[in-house]
N, C-alpha and C positions, 0 to 999 in steps of 0.2 A: 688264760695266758700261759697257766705251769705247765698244760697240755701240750700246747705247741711248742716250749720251750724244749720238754721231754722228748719228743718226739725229733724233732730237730737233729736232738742229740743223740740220738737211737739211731736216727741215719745216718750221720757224722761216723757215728760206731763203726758204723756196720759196712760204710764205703771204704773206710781206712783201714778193715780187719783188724779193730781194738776190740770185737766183740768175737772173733773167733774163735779162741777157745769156751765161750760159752754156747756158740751156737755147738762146736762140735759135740759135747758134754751134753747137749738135748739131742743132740742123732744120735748120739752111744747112746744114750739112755733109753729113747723108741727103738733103737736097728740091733742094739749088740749088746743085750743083756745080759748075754755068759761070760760074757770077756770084760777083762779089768780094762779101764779107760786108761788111756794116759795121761802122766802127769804132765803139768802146765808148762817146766822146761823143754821137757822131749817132746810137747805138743808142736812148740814154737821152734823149737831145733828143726823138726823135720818139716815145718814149713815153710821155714826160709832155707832148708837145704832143696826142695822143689822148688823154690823161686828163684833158687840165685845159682845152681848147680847147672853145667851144662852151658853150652854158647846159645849167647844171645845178645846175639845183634839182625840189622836189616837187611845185609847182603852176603 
């Protein structure tokens, strides 16, 4: 049952992007091991300034 629970929850994570700067912190860590990762403000600054920067709307 803790299994499904966890898991569940690991999807939840991961559909809402409450787990994105972890995932990103496993890509820096396999892809860009010379470079200093960013930290967890500037992670999320520059994520919602990609998400919300710029027009967006349907017509």
């Amino acid at each position: 049952m803790l299994n499904k629970i966890e898991a569940f929850w690991r999807g939840l994570r991961h559909l809402s992007g409450d787990d994105a700067y972890e995932r990103y912190l496993r890509h820096h860590a396999e892809h860009h091991q010379a470079d200093t990762p960013l930290s967890k403000a500037t992670f999320f600054k520059q994520w919602q300034d990609e998400k919300w920067n710029g027009i967006k709307r349907c017509c």
